[in-house]
DOKE-868999 format. One line per field, with one value per residue: residue number from 1; x, y, z of N, C-alpha, C in turn. Coordinates in pm, whole numbers. Layout:
! residues N
resi: c(NUM,...)
n_X: c(X,...)
n_Y: c(Y,...)
n_Z: c(Z,...)
ca_X: c(X,...)
ca_Y: c(Y,...)
ca_Z: c(Z,...)
c_X: c(X,...)
c_Y: c(Y,...)
c_Z: c(Z,...)
***
This chain:
! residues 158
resi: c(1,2,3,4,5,6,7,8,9,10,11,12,13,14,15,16,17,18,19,20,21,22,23,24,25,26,27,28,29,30,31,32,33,34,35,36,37,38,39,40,41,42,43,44,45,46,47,48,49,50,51,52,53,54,55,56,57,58,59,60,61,62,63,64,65,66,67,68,69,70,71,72,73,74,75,76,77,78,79,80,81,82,83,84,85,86,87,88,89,90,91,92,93,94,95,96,97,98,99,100,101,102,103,104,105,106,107,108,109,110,111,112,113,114,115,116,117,118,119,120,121,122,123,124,125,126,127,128,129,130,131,132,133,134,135,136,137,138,139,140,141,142,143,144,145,146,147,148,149,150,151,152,153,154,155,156,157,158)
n_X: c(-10614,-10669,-10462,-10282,-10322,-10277,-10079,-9895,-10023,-9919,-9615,-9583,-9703,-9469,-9267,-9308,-9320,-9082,-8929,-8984,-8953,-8633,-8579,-8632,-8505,-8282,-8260,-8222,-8022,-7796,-7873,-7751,-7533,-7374,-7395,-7303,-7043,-6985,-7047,-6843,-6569,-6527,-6671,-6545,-6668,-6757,-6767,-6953,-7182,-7209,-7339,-7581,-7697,-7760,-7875,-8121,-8232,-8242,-8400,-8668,-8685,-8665,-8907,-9139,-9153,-9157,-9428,-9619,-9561,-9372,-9567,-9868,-10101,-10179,-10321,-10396,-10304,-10233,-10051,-9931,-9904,-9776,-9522,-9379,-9369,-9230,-8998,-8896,-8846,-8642,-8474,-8368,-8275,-8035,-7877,-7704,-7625,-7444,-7304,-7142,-6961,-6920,-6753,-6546,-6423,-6354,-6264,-6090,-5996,-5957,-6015,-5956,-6131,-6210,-6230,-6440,-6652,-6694,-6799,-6991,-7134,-7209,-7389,-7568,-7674,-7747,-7947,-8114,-8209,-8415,-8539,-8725,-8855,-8987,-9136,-9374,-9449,-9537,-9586,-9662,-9935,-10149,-10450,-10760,-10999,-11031,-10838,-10927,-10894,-10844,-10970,-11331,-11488,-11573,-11865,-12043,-12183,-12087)
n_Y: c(9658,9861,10051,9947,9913,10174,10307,10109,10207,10492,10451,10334,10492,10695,10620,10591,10870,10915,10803,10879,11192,11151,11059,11328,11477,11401,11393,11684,11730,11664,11837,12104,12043,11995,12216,12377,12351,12386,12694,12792,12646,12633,12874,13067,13187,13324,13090,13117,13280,13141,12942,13050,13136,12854,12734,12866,12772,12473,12463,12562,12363,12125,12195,12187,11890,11771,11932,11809,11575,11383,11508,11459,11385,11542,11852,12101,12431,12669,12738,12978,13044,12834,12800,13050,13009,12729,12819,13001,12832,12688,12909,12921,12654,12719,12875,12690,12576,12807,12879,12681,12615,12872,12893,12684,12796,13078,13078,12812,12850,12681,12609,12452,12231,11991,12001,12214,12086,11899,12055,12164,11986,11818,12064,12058,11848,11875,12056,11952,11794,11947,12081,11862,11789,12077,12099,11898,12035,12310,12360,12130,12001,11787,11590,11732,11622,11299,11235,11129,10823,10808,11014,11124,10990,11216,11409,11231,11147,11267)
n_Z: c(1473,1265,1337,1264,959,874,970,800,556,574,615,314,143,199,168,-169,-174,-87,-274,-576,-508,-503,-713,-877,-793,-844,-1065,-1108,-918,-1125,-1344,-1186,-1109,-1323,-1488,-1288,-1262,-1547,-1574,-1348,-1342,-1629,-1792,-1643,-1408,-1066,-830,-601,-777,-1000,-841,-741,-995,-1170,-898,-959,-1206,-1181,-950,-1071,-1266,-1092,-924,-1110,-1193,-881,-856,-1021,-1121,-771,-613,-725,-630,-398,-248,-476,-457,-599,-863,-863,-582,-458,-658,-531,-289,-335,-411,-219,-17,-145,-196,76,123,-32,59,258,100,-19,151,286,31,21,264,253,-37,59,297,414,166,-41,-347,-598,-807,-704,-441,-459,-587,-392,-171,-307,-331,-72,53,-96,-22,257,206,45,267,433,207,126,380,407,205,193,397,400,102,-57,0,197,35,46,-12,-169,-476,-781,-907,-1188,-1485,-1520,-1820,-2112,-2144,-1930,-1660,-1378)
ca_X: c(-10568,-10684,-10339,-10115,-10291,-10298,-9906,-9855,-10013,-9840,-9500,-9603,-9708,-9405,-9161,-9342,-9289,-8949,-8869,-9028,-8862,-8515,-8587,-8640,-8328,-8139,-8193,-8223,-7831,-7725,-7836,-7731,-7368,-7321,-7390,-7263,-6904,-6981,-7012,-6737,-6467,-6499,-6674,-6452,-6764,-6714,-6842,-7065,-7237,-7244,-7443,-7710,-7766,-7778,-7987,-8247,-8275,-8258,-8552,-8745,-8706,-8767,-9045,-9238,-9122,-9273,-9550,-9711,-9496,-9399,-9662,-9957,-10195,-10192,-10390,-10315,-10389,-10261,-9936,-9857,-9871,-9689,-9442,-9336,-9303,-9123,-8864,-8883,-8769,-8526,-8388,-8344,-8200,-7966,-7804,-7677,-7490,-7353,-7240,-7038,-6873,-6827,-6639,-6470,-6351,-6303,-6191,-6036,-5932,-5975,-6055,-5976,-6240,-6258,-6259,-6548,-6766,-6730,-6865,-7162,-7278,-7258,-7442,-7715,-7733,-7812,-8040,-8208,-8291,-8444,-8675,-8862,-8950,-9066,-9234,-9461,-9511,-9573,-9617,-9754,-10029,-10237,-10554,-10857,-11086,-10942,-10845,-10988,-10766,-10899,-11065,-11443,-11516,-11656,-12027,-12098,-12218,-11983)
ca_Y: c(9632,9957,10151,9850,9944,10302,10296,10076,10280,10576,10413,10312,10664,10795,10548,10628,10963,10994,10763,10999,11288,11129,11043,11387,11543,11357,11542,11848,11728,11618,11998,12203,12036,12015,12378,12449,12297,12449,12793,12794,12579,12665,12973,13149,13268,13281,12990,13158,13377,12977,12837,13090,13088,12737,12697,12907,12689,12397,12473,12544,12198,12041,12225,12100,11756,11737,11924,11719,11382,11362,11511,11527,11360,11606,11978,12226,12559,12744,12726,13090,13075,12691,12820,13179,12924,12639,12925,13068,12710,12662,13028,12948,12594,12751,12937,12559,12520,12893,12864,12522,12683,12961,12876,12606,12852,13186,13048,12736,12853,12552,12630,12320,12210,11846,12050,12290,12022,11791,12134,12190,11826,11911,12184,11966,11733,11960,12153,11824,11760,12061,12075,11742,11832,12173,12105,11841,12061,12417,12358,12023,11988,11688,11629,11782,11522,11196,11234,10983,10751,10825,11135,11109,11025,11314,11368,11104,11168,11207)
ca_Z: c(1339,1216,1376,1157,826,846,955,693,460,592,540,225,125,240,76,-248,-236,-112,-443,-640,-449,-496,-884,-951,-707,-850,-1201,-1067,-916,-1267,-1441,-1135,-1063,-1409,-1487,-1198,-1335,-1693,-1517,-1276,-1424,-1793,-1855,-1475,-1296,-928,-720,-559,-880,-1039,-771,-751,-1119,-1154,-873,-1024,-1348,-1135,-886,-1130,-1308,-922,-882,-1233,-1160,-810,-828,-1154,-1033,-684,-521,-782,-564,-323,-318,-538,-411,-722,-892,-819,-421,-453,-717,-486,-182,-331,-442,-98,20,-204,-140,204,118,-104,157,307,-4,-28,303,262,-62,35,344,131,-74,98,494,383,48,-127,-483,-691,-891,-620,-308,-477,-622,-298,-87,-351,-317,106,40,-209,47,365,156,58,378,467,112,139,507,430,86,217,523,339,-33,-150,117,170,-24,154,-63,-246,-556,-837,-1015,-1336,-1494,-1582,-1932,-2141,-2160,-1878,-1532,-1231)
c_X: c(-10569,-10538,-10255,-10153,-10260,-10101,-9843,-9861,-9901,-9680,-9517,-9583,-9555,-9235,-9181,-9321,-9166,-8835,-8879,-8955,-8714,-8486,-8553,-8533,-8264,-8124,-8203,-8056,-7771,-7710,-7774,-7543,-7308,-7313,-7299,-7065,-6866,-6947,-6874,-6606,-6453,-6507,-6565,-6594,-6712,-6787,-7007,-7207,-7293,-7317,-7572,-7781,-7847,-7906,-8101,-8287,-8311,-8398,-8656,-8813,-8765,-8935,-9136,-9208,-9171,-9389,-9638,-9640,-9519,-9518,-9814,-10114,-10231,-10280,-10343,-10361,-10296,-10081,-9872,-9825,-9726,-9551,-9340,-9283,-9224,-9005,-8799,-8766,-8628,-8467,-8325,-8225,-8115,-7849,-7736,-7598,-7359,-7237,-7138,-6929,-6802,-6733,-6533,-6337,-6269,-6215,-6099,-5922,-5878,-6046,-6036,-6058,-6318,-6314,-6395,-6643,-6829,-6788,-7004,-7240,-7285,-7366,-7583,-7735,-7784,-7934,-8184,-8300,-8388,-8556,-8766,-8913,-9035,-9152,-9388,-9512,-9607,-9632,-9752,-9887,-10121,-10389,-10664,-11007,-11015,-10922,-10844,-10888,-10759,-10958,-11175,-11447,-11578,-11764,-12096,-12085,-12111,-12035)
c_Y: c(9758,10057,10052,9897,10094,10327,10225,10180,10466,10561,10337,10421,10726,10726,10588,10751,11008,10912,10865,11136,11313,11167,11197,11524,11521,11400,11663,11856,11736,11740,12075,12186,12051,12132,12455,12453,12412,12616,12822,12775,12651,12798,13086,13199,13221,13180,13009,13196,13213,12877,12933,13079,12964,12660,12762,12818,12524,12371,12501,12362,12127,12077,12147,11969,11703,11792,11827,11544,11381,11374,11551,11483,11431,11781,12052,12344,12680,12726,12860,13077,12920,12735,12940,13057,12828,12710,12962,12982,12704,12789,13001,12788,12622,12807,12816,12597,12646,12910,12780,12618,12789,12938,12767,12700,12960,13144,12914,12750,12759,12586,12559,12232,12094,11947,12144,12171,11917,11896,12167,12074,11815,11960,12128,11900,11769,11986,12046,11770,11845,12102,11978,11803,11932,12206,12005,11948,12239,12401,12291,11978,11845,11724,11628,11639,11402,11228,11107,10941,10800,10916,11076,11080,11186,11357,11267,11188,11195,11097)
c_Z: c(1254,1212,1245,1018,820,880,865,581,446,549,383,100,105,124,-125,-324,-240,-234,-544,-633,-527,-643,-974,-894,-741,-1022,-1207,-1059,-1010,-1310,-1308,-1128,-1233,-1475,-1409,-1258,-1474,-1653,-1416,-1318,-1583,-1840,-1760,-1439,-1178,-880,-659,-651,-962,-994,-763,-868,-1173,-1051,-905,-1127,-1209,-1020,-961,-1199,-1183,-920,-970,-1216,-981,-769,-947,-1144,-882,-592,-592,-724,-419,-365,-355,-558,-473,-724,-872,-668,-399,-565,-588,-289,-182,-379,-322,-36,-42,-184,11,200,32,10,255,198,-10,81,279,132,-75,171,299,39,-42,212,446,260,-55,-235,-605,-687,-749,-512,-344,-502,-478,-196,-161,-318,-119,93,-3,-74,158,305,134,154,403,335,169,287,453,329,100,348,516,161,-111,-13,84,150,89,119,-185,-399,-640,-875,-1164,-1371,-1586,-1731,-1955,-2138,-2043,-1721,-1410,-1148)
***
């Protein structure tokens, strides 16, 4: 019986966080495609020059949204080493999207607005994959000791 709860709880766990996950991808998607649009489309930046920018503002937001949401029950072994690695990540899943867009645009030569936005959300969605794995597996690490539900009153004993 012991294997059924602990796989329960595991899929439990896991469903939990990749809600959480999704919740906060999916406004990361909202500012990055929409920037990404605002830059590209409106102001003329290139494609390319529009998605790196963008995803800088945008990984940032991810990041503060699952390290203090998604994954705040997990250890946190300092916001500088977890900040310089969830960048890392996202640098590397960035390169998924540049890729898609840019062969989109340059090899294909598809450069209306549909054919660009339907290769950035490709691109989001590879990349997607490829975060959650490697942020639970490098970043957000599981806790070494439980963390409480509740923080201690003031003045009062642990």
């Amino acid at each position: 019986m012991t294997f059924v709860k602990r796989l329960y709880r595991w899929f439990a766990t896991m469903v939990h966080e990749l809600t959480k996950f999704g919740i906060v991808g999916a406004l990361a998607f909202v500012l990055d495609t929409g920037m990404f649009n605002l830059l590209n489309l409106v102001v003329g930046m290139g494609p390319l020059t529009s998605k790196v920018l963008t995803a800088a503002i945008s990984i940032s937001f991810a990041y503060a949204g699952n390290r203090f949401w998604t994954f705040r029950d997990r250890e946190q072994s300092g916001l500088g080493r977890e900040y310089f690695l969830f960048f890392l990540l996202n640098g590397i899943a960035l390169l998924f999207g540049l890729l898609v867009i840019g062969f989109t645009s340059y090899t294909l030569k598809l450069t209306d607005p549909l054919s660009t936005n339907i290769a950035n959300i490709i691109g989001i969605g590879l990349g997607t994959l490829f975060r959650f794995w490697s942020y639970k597996r490098w970043v957000f690490l599981e806790a070494t000791e439980p963390i409480p539900a509740e923080l201690p009153e003031v003045g009062q004993p642990r």
